[in-house]
Biopython code that builds the backbone (N, CA, C, O; Angstrom):
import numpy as np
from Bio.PDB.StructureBuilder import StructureBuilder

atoms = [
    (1, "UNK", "N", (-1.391, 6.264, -19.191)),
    (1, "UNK", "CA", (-0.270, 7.012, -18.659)),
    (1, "UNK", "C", (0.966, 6.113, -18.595)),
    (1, "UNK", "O", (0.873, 4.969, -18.150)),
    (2, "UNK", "N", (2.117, 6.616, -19.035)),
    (2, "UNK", "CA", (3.568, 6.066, -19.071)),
    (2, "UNK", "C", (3.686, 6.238, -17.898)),
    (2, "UNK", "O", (2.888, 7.089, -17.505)),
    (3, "UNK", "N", (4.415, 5.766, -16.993)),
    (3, "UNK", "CA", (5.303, 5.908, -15.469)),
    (3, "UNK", "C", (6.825, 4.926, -15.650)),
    (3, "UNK", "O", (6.677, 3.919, -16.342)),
    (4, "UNK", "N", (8.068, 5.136, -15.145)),
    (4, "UNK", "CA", (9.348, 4.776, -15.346)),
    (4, "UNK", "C", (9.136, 3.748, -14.478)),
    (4, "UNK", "O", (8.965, 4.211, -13.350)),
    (5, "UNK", "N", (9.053, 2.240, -14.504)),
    (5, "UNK", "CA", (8.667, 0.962, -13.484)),
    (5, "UNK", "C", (9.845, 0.854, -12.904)),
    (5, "UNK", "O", (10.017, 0.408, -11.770)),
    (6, "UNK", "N", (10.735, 1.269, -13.675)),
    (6, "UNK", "CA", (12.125, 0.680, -12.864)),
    (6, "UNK", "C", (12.613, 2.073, -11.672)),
    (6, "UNK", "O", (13.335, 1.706, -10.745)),
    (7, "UNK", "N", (12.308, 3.275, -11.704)),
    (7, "UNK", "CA", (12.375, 4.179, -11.055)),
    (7, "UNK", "C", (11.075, 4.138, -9.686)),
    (7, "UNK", "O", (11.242, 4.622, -8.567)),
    (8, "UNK", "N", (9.964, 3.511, -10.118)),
    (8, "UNK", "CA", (8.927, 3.284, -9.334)),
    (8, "UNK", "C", (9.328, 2.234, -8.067)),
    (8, "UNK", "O", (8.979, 2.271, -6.887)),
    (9, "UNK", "N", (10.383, 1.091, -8.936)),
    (9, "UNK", "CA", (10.628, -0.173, -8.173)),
    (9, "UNK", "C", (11.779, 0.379, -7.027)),
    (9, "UNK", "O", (11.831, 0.181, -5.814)),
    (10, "UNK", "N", (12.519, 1.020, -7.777)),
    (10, "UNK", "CA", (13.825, 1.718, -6.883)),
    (10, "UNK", "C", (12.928, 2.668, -5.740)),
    (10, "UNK", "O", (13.279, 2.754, -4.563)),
    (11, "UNK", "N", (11.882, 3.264, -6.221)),
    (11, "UNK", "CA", (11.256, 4.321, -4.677)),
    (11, "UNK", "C", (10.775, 3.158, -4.324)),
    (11, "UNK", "O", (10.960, 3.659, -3.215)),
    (12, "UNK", "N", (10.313, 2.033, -4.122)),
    (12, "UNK", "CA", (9.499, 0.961, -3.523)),
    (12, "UNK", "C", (9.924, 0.362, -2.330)),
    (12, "UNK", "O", (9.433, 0.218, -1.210)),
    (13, "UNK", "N", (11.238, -0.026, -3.021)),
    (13, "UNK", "CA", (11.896, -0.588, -2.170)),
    (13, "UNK", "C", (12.719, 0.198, -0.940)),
    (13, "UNK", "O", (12.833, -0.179, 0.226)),
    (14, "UNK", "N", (13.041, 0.920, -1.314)),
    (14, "UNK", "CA", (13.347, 2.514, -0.856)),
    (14, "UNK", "C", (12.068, 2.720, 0.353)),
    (14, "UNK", "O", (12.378, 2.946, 1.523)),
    (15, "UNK", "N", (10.760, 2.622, -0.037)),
    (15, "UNK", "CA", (9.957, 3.229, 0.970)),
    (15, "UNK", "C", (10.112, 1.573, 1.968)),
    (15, "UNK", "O", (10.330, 1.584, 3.179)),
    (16, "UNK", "N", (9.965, 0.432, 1.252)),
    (16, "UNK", "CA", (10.123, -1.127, 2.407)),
    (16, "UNK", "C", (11.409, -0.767, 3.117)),
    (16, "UNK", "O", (11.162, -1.184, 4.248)),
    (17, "UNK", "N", (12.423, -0.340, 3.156)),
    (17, "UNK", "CA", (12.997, -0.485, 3.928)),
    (17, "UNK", "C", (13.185, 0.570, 4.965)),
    (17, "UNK", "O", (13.804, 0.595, 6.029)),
    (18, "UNK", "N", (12.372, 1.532, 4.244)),
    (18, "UNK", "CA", (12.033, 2.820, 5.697)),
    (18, "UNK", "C", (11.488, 2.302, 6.201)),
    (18, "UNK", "O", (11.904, 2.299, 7.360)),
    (19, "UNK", "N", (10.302, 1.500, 6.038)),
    (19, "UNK", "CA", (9.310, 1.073, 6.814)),
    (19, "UNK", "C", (9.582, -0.387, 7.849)),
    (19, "UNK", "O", (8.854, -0.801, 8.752)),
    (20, "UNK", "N", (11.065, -1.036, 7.280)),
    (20, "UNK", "CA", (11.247, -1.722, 7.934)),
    (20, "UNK", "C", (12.902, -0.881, 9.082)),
    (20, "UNK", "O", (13.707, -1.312, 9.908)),
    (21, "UNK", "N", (12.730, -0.103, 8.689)),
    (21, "UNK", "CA", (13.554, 0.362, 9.684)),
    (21, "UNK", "C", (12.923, 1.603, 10.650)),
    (21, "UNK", "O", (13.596, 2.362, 11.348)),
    (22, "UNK", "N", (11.729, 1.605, 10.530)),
    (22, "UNK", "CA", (11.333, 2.089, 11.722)),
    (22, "UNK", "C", (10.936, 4.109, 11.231)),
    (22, "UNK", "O", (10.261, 5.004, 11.738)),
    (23, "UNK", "N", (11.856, 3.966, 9.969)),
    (23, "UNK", "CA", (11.397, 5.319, 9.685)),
    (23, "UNK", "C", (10.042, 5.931, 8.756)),
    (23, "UNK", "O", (10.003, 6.295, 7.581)),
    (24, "UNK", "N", (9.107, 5.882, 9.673)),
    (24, "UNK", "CA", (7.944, 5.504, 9.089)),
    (24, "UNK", "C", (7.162, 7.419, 8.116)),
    (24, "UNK", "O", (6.249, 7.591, 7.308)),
    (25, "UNK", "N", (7.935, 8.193, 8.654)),
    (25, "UNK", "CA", (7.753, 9.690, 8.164)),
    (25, "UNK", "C", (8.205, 9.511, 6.502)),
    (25, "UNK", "O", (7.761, 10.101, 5.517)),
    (26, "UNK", "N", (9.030, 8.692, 6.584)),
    (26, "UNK", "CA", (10.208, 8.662, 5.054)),
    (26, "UNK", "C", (8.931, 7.853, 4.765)),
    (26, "UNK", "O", (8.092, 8.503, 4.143)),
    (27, "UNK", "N", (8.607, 6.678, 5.047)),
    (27, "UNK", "CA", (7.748, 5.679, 4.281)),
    (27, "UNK", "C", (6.922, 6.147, 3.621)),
    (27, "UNK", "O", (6.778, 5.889, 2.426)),
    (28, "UNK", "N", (5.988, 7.190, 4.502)),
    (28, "UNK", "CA", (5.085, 7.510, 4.019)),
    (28, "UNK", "C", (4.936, 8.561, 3.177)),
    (28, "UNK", "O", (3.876, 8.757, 2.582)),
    (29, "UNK", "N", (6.221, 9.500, 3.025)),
    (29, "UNK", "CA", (6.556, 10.311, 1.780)),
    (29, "UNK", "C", (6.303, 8.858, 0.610)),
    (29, "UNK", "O", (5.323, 8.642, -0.104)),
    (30, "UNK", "N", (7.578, 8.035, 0.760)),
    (30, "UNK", "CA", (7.835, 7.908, -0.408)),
    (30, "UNK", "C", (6.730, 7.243, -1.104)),
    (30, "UNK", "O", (6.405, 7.528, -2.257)),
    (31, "UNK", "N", (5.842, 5.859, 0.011)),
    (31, "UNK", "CA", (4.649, 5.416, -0.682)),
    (31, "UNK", "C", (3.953, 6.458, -0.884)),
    (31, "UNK", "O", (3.832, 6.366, -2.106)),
    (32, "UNK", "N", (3.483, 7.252, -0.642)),
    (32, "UNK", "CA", (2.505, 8.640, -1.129)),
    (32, "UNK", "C", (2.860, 8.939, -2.363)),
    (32, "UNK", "O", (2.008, 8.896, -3.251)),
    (33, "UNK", "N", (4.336, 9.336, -2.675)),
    (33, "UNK", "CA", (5.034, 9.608, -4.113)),
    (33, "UNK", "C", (4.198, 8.388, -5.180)),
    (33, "UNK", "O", (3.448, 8.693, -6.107)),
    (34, "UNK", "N", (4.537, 7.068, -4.788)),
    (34, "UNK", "CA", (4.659, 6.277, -5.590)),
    (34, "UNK", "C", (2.827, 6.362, -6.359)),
    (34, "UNK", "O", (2.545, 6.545, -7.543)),
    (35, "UNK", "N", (1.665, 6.109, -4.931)),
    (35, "UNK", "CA", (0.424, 6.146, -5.063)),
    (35, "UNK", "C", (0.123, 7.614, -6.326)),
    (35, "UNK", "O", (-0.457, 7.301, -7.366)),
    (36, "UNK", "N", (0.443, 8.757, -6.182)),
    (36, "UNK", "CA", (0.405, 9.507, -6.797)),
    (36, "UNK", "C", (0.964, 9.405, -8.502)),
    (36, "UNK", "O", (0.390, 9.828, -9.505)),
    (37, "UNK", "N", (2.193, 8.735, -8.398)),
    (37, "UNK", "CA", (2.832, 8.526, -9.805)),
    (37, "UNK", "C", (1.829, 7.258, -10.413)),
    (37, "UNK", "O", (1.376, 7.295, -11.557)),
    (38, "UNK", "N", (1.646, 6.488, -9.754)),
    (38, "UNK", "CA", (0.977, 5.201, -10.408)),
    (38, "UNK", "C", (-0.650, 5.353, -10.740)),
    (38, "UNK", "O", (-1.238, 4.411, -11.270)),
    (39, "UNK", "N", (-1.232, 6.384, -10.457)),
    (39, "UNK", "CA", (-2.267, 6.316, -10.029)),
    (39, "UNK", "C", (-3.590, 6.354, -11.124)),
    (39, "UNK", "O", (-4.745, 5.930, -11.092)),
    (40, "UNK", "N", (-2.606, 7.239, -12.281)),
    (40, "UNK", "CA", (-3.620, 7.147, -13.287)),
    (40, "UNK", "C", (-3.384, 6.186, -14.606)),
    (40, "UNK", "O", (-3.943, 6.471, -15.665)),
    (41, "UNK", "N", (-2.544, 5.055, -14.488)),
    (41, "UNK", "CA", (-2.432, 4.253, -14.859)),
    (41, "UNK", "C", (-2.837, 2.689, -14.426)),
    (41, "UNK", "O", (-2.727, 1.598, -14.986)),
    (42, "UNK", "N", (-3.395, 3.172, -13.060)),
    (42, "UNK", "CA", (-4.164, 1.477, -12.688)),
    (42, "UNK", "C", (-5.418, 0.685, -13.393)),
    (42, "UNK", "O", (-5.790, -0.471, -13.194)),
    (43, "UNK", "N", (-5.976, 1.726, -14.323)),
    (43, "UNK", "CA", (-7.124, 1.316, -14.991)),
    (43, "UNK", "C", (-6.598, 0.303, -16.029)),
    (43, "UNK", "O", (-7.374, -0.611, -16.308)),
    (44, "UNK", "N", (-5.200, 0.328, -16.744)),
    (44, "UNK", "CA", (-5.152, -0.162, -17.916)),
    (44, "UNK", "C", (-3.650, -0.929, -17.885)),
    (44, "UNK", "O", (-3.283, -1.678, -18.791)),
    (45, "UNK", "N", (-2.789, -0.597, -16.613)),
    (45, "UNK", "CA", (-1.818, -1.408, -16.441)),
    (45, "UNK", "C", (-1.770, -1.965, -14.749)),
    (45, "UNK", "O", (-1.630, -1.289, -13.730)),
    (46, "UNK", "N", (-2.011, -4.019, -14.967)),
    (46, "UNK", "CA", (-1.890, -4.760, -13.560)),
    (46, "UNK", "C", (-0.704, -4.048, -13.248)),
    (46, "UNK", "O", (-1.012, -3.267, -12.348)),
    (47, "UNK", "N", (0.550, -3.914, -13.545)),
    (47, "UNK", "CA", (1.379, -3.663, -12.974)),
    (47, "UNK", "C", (1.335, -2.265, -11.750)),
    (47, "UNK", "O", (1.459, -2.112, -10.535)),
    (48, "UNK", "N", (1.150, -1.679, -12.620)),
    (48, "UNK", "CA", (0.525, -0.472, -11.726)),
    (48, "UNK", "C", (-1.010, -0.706, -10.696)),
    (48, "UNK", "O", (-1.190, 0.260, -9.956)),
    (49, "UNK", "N", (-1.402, -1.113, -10.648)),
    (49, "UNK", "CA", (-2.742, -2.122, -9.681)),
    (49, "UNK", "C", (-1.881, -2.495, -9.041)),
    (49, "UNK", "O", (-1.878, -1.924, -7.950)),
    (50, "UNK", "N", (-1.151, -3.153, -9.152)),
    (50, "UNK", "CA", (-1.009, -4.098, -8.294)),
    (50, "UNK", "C", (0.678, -3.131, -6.839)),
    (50, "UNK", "O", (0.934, -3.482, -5.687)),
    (51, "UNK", "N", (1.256, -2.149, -7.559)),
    (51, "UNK", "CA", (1.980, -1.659, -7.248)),
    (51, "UNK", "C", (1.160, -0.336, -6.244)),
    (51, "UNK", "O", (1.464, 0.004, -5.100)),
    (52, "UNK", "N", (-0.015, 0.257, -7.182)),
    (52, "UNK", "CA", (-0.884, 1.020, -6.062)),
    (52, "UNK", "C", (-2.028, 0.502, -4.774)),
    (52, "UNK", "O", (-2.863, 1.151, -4.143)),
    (53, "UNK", "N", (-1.660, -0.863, -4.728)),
    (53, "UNK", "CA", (-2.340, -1.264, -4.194)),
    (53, "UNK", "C", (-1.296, -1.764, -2.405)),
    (53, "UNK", "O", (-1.291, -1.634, -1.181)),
    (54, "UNK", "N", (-0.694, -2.273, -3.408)),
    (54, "UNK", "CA", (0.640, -2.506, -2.133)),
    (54, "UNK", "C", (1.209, -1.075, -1.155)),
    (54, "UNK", "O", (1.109, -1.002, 0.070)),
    (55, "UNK", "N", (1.758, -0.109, -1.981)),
    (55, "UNK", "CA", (1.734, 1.084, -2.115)),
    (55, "UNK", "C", (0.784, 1.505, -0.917)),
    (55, "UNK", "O", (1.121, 1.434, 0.265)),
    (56, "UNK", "N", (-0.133, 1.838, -1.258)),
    (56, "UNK", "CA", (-0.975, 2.172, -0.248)),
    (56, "UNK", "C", (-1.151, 1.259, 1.071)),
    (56, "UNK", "O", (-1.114, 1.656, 2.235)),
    (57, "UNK", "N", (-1.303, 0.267, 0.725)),
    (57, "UNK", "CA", (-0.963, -1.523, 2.290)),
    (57, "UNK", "C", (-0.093, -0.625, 3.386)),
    (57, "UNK", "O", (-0.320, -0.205, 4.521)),
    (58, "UNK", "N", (1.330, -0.530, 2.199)),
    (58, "UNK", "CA", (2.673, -0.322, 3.111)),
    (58, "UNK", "C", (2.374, 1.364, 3.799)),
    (58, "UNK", "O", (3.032, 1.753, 4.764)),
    (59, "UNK", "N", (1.482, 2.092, 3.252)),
    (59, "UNK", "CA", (1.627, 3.695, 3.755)),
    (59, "UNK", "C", (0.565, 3.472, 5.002)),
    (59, "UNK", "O", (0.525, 4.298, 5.914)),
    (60, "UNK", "N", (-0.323, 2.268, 4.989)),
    (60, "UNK", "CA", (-1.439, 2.679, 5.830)),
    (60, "UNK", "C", (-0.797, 2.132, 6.909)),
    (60, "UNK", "O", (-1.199, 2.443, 8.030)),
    (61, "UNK", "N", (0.424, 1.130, 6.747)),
    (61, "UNK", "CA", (1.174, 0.511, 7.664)),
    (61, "UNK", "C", (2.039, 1.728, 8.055)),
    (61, "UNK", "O", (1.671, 2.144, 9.153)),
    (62, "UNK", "N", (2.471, 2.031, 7.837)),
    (62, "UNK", "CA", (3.564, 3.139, 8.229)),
    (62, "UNK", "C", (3.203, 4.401, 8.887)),
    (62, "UNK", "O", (3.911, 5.182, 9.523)),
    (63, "UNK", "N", (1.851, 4.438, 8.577)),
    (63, "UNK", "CA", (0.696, 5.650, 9.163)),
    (63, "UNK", "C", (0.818, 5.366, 10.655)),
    (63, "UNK", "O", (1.450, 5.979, 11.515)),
    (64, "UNK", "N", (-0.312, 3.766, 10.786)),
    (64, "UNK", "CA", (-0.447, 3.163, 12.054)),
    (64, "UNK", "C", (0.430, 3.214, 12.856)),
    (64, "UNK", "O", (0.326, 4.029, 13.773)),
    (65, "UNK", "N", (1.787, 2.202, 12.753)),
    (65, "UNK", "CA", (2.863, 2.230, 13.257)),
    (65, "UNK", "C", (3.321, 4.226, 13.386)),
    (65, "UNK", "O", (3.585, 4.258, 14.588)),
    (66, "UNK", "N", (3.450, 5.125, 13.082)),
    (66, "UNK", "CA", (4.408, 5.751, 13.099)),
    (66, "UNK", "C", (2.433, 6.911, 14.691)),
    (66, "UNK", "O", (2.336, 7.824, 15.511)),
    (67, "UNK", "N", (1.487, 5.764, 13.977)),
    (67, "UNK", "CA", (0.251, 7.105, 14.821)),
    (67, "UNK", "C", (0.557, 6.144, 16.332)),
    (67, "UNK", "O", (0.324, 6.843, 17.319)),
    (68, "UNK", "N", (0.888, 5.124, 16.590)),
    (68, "UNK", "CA", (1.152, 4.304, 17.889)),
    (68, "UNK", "C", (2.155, 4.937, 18.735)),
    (68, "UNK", "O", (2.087, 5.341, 19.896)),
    (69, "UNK", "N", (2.893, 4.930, 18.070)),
    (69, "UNK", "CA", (4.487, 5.425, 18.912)),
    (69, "UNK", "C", (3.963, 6.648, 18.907)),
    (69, "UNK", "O", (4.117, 7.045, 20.062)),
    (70, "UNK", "N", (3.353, 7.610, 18.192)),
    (70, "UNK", "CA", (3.276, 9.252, 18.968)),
    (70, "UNK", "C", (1.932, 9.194, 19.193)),
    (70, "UNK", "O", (1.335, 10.270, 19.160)),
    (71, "UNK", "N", (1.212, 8.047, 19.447)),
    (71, "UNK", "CA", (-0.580, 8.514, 20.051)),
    (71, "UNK", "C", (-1.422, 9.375, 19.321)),
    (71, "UNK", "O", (-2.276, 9.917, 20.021)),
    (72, "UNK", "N", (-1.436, 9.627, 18.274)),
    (72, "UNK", "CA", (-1.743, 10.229, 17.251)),
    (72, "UNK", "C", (-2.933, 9.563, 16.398)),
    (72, "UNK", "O", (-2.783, 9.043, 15.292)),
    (73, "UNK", "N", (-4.469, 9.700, 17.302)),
    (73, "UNK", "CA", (-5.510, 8.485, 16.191)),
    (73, "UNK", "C", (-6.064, 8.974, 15.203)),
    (73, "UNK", "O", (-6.753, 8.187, 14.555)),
    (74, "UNK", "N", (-5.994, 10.240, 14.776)),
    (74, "UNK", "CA", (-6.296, 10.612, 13.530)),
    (74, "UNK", "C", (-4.924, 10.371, 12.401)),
    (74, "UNK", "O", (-5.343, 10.442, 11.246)),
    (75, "UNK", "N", (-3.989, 10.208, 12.442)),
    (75, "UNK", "CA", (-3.481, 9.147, 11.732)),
    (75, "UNK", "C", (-3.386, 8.215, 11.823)),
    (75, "UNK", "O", (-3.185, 7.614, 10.768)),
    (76, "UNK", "N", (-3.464, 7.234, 13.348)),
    (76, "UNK", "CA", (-4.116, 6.057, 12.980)),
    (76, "UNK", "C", (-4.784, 5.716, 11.864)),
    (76, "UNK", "O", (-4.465, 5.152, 10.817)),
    (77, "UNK", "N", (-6.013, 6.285, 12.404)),
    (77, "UNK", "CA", (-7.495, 6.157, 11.524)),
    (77, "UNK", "C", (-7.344, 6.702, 10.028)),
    (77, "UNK", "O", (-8.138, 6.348, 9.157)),
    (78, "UNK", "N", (-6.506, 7.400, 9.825)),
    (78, "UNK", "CA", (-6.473, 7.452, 7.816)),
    (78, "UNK", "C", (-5.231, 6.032, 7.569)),
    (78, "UNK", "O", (-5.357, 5.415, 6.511)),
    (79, "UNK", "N", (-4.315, 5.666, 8.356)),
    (79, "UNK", "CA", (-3.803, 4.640, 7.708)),
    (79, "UNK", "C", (-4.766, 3.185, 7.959)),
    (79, "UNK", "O", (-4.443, 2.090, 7.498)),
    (80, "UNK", "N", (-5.910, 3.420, 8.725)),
    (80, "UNK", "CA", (-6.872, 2.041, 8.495)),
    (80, "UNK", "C", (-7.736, 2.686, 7.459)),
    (80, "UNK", "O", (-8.836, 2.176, 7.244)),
    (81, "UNK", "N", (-7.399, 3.657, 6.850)),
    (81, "UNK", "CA", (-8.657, 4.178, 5.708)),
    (81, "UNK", "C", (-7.904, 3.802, 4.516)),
    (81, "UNK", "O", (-8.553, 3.391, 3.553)),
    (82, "UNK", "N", (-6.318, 3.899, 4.413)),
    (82, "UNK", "CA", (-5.616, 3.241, 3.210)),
    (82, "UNK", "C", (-6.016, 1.731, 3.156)),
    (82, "UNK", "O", (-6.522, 1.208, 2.164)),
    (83, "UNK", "N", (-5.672, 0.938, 4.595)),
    (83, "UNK", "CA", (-5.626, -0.051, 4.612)),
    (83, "UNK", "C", (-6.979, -0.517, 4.046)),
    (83, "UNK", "O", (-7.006, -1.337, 3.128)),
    (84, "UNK", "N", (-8.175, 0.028, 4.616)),
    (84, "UNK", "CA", (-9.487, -0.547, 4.172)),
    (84, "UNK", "C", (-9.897, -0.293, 2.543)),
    (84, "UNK", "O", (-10.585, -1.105, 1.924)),
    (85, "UNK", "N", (-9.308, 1.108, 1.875)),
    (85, "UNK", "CA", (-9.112, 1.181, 0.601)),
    (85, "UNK", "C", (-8.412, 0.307, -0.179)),
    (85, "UNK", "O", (-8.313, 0.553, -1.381)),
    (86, "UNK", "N", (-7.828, -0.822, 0.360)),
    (86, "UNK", "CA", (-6.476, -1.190, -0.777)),
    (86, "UNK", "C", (-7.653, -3.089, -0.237)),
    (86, "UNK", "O", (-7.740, -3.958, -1.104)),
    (87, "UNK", "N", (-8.206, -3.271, 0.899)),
    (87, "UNK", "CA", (-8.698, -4.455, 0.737)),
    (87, "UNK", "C", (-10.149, -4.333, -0.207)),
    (87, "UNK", "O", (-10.525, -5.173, -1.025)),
    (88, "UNK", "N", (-10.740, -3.245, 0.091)),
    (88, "UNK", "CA", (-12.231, -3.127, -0.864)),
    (88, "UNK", "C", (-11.669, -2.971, -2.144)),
    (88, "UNK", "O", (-12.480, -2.245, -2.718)),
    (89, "UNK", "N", (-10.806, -3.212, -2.887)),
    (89, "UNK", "CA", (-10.320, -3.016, -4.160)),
    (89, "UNK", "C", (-10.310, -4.682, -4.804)),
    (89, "UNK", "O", (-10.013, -4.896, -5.979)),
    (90, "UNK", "N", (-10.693, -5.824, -3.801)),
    (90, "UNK", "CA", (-10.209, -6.952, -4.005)),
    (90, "UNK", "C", (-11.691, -7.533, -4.035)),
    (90, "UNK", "O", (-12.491, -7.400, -3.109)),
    (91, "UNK", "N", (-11.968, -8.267, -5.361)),
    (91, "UNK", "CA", (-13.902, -8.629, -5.557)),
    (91, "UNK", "C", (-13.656, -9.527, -4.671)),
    (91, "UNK", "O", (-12.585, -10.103, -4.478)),
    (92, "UNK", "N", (-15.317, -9.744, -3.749)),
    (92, "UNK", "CA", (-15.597, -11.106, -3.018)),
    (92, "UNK", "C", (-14.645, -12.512, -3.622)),
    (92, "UNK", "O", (-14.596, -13.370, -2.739)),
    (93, "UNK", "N", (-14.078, -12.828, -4.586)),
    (93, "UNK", "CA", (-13.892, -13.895, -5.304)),
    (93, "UNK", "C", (-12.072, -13.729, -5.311)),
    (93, "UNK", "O", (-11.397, -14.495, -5.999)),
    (94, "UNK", "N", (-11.395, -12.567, -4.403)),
    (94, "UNK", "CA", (-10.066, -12.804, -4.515)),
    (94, "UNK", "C", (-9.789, -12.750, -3.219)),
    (94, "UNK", "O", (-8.672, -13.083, -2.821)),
    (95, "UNK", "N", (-10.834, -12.290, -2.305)),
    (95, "UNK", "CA", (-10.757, -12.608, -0.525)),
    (95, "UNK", "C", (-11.082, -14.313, -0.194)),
    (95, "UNK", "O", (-11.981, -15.035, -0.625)),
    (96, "UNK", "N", (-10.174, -14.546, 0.564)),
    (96, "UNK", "CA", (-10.107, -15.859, 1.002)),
    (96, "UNK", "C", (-9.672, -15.892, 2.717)),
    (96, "UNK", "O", (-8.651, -15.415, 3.213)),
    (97, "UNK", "N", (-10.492, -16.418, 3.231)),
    (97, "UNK", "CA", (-10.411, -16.756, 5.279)),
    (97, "UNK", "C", (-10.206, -18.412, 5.397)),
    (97, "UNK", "O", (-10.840, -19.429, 5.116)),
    (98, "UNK", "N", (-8.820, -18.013, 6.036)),
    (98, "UNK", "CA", (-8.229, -19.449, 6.350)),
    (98, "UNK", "C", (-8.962, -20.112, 7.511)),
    (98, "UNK", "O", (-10.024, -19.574, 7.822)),
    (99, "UNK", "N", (-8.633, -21.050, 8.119)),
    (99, "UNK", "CA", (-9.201, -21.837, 8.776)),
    (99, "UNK", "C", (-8.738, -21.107, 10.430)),
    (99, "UNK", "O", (-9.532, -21.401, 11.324)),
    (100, "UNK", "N", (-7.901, -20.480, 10.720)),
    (100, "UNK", "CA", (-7.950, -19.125, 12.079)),
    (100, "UNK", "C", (-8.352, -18.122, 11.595)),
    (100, "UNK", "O", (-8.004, -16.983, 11.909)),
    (101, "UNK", "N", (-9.089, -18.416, 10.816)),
    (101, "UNK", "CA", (-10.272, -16.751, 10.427)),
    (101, "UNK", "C", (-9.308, -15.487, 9.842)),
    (101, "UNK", "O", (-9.737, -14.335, 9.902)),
    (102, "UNK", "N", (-8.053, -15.766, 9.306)),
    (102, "UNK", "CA", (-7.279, -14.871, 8.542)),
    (102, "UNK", "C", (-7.495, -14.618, 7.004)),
    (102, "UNK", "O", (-7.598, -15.566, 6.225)),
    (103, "UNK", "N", (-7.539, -13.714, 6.723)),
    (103, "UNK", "CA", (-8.143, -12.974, 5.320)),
    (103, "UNK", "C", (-6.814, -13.228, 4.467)),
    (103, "UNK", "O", (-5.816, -13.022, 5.158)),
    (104, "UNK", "N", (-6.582, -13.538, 3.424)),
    (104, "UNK", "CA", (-5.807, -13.336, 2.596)),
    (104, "UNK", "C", (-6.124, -12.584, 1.021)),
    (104, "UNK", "O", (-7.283, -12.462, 0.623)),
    (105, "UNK", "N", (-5.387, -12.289, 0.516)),
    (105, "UNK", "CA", (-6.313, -11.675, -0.612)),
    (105, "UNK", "C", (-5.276, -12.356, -2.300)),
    (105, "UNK", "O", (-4.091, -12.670, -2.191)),
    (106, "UNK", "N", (-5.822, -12.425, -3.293)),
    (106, "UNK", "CA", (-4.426, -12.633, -4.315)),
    (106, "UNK", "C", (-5.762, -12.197, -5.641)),
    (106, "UNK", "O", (-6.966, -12.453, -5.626)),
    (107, "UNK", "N", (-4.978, -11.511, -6.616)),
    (107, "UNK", "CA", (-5.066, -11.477, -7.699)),
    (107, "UNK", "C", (-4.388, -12.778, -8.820)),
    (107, "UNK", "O", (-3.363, -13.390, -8.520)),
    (108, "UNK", "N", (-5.062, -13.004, -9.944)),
    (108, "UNK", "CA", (-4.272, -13.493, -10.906)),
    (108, "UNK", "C", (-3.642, -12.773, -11.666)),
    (108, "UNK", "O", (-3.812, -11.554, -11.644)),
    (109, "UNK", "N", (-2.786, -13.361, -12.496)),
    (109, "UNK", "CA", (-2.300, -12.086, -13.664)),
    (109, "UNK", "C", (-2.266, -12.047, -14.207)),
    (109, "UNK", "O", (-1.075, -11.890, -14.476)),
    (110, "UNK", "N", (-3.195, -12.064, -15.595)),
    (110, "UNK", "CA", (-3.431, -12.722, -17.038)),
    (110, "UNK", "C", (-2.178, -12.692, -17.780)),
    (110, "UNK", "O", (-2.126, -13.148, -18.921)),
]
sb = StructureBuilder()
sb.init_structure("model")
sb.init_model(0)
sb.init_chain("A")
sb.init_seg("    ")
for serial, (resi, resn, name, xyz) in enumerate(atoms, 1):
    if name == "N":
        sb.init_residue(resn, " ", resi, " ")
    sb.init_atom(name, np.array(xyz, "f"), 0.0, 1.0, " ", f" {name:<3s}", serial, name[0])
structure = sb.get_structure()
């Protein structure tokens, strides 16, 4: 599948800065958009992996945050279901625990 990267990058950033401004309803439109556009292209383009993967990070973030402020744990609980979807995507061999027991994760990029 073709997808426009540079139109993908423009909603991206677009959804980071909803999400860093607190407007977490917008975030999660727009990462949702993006997860949807990218989605059947992660098999055969990193770029897109690596964009649906973030993508989803930032929506499960924007879930949480936006299920806190209105007490809302069934969206909580689907943005720890993005969140836990986007870390089980990462083999035993790209999870790494620092020395305060923090997880990091990294891909290479051939």
């Amino acid at each position: 599948m073709v997808y426009n990267k540079e139109a993908i990058s423009a909603e991206f950033e677009r959804g980071k800065l909803m999400l860093n401004s607190g407007d977490y309803g917008k975030a999660i439109e727009l990462f949702s958009k993006i997860i949807d556009t990218v989605a059947l292209a992660i098999e055969e383009d990193k770029d897109a992996k690596v964009t649906w993967d973030t993508a989803l990070n930032n929506r499960g973030l924007a879930k949480c945050k936006l299920a806190y402020s209105t007490g809302d744990k069934a969206l909580y609980e689907s943005g720890m279901e993005d969140y836990r979807t986007t870390v089980n995507t990462f083999s035993e061999g790209e999870r790494h625990c620092n020395q305060e027991g923090k997880f990091s994760f990294f891909r290479q990029m051939n």
